[in-house]
C-alpha positions as a printed Julia matrix, in Angstrom:
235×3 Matrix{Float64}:
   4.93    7.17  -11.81
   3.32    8.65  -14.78
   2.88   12.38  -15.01
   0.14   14.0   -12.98
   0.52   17.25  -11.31
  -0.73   19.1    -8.32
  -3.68   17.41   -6.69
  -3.81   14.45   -8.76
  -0.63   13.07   -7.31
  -2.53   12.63   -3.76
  -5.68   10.94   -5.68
  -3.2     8.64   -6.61
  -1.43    7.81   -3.99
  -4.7     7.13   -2.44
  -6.02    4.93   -5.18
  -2.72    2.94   -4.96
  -3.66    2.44   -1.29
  -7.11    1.38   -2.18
  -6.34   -0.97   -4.37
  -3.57   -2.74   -2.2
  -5.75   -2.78    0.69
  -8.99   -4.16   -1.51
  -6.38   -6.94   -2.58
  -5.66   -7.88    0.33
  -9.29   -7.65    1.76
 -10.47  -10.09   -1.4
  -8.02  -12.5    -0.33
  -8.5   -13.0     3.32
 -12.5   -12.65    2.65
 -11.72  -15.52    0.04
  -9.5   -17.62    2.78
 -12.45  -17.55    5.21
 -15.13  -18.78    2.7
 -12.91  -21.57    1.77
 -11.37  -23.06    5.0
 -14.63  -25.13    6.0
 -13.7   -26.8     2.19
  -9.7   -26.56    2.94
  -9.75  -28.45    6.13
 -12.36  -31.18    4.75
  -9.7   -31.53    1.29
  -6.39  -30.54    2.07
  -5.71  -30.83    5.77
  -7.22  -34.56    6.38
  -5.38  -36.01    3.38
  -1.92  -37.34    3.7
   1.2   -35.1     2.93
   1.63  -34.93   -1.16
   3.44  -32.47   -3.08
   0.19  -31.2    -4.6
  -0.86  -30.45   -0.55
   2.18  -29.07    0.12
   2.68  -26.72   -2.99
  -0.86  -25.53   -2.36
  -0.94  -24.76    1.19
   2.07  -22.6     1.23
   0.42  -20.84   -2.04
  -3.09  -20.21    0.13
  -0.71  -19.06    3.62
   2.34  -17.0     1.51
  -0.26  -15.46   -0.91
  -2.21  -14.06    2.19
   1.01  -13.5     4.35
   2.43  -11.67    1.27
  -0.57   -9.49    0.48
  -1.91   -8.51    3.41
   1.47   -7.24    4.36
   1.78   -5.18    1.5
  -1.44   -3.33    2.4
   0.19   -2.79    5.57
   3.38   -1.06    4.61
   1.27    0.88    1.9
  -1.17    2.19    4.66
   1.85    3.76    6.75
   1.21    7.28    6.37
   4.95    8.59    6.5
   7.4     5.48    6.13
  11.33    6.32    6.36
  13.25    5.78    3.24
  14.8     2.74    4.74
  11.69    0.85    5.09
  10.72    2.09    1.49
  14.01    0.61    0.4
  13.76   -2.65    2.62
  10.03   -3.22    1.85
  11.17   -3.36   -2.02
  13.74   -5.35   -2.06
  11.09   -8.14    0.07
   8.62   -7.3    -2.03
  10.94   -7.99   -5.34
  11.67  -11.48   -4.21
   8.31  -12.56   -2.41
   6.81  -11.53   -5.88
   9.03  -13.44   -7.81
   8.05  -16.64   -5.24
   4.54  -16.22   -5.72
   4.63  -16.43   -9.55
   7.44  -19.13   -9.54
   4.91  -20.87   -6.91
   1.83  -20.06   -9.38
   3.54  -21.7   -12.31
   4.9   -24.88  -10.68
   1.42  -25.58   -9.65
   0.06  -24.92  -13.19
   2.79  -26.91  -14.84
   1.65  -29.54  -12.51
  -1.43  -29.54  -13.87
  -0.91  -29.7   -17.29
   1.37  -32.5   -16.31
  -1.45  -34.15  -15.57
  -3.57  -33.2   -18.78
  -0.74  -34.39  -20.87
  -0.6   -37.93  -19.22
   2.43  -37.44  -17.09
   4.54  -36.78  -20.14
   8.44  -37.17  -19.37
   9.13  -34.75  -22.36
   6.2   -32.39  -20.66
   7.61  -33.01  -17.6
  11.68  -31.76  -18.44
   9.89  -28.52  -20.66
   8.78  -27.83  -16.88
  12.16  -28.0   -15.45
  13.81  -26.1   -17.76
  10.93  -23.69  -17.74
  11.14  -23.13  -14.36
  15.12  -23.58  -14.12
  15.29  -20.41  -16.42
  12.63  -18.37  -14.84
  14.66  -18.53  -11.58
  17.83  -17.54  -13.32
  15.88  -14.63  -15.04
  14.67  -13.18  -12.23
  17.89  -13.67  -10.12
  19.58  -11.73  -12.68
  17.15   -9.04  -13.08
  17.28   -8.07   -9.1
  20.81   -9.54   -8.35
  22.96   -7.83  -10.56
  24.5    -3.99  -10.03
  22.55   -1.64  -10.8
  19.37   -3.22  -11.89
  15.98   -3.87  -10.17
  13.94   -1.19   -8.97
  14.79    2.48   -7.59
  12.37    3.33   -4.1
  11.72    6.1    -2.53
   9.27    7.63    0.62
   8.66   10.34   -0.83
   7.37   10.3    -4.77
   6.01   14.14   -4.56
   7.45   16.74   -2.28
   5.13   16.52    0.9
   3.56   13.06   -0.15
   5.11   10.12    1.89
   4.49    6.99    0.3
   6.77    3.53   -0.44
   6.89    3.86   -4.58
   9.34    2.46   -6.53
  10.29    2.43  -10.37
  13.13    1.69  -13.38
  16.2     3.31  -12.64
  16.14    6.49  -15.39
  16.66    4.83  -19.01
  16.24    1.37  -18.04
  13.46   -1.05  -18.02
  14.66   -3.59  -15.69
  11.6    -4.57  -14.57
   9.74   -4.98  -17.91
  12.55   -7.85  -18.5
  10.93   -9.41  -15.69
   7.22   -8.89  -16.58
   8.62  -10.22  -20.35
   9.82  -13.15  -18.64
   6.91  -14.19  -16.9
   5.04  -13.64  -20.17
   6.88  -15.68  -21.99
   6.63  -18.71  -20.03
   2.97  -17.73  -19.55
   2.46  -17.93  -22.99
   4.06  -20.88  -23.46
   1.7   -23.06  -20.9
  -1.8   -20.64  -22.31
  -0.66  -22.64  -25.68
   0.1   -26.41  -23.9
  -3.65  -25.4   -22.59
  -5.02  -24.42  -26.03
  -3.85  -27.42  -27.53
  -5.27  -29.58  -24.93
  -8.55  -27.71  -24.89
  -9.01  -28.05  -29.07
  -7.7   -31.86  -28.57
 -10.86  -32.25  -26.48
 -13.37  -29.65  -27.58
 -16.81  -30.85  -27.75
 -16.83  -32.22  -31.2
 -13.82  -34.49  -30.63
 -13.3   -37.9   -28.32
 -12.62  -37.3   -24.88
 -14.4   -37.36  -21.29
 -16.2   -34.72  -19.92
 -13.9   -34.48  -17.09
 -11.05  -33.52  -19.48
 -13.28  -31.15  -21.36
 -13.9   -29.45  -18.03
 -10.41  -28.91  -17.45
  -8.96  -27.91  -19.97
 -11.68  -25.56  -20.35
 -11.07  -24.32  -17.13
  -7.71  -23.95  -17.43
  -7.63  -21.84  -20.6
 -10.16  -19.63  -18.56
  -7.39  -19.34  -16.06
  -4.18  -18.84  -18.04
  -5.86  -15.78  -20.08
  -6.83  -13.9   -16.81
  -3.16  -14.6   -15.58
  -2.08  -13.52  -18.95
  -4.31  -10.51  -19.1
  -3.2    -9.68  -15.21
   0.73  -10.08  -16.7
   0.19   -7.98  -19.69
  -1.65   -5.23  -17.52
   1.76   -5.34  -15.19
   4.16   -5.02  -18.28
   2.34   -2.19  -19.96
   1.68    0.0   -16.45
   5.8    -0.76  -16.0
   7.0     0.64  -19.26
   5.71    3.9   -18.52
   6.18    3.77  -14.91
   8.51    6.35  -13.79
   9.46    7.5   -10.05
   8.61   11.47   -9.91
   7.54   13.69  -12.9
């Protein structure tokens, strides 16, 4: 955690709470106002992929979240859950990007015409995420450090870089990288078919829409990496 002392550690700790518990309020709020439209498009349609990938993105997103507010709104939590939680928490936030970017390779799939060479950037892509992140939590001595108890007297799951190490930002570079990789596939598609070019409207839409997309996810990414390299357990 960064430095803060006395009092300031508890408003903390309570905005952390806040914010994980807003998150996961957002999400369900969002699930509710969509699942008139979800039934009507997703569940009436045969079995695809596409239906597949994004069903268990919509159920695991809100599983995973809500969850999380959970275990962050236990007001003294043993060390073992701390522990636990984060290691679950590691890998079900590794699945949710990994899920996140198959769908959005899926779609550029699509902008690009169902490219074969498109199509094997994706496997590898996502080949070498997998491996990335595997290594970053599987291997001794890497991954995260947890604790109940950040601040004598405050009892709270946090979790940080062991001291001198930045495993995690590895993992938030990682999931830049490939980020930035399909923002530019998107870019490219979006100046192919910019107003002043050839090209439906339905294509201009989007791409457009899917630029729009990749820079929050980027922005969201970049946030993580930066808040990581100076994320430290205690003071």
């Amino acid at each position: 955690m960064p430095s803060f002392s006395g009092a300031e550690y508890w408003v903390q700790a309570r905005a952390e709470r806040n914010a994980y518990v807003a998150c996961a309020a957002l999400i369900v709020y969002e699930y509710f106002l969509q699942f008139e439209a979800e039934v009507d498009f997703f569940w009436q349609r045969r079995w695809s992929l596409a239906k597949a990938l994004f069903l268990w993105s919509r159920y695991y997103g809100v599983a995973f979240n809500v969850s999380n507010a959970v275990i962050y709104l236990n007001s003294h939590p043993s060390f073992n859950v701390s522990t636990t939680f984060f290691y679950w928490q590691n890998t079900g936030a590794s699945l949710q990007v990994i899920t996140s970017h198959v769908i959005l390779e899926l779609r550029l799939y699509a902008m690009y015409g169902n490219s074969c060479k498109i199509f094997g950037l994706f496997v590898l892509l996502t080949a070498l995420e997998c491996l990335t992140m595997g290594l970053i939590f599987g291997l001794p001595g890497s991954g995260t450090i947890g604790t109940n108890e950040p601040v004598s007297g405050l009892f709270m799951c946090a979790d940080a870089d062991p001291p001198d190490h930045h495993w995690i930002v590895y993992y938030w570079v990682a999931v830049l990288v490939i980020e930035s990789i399909l923002l530019c596939l998107a870019l490219r598609q979006a100046w192919l078919h910019r107003p002043s070019a050839s090209g439906s409207d339905l294509m201009r839409k989007l791409t457009r829409d899917s630029v729009i997309y990749f820079l929050v996810l980027f922005g969201i990414y970049l946030t993580n990496l930066i808040f990581w390299i100076r994320n430290r357990i205690t003071q």
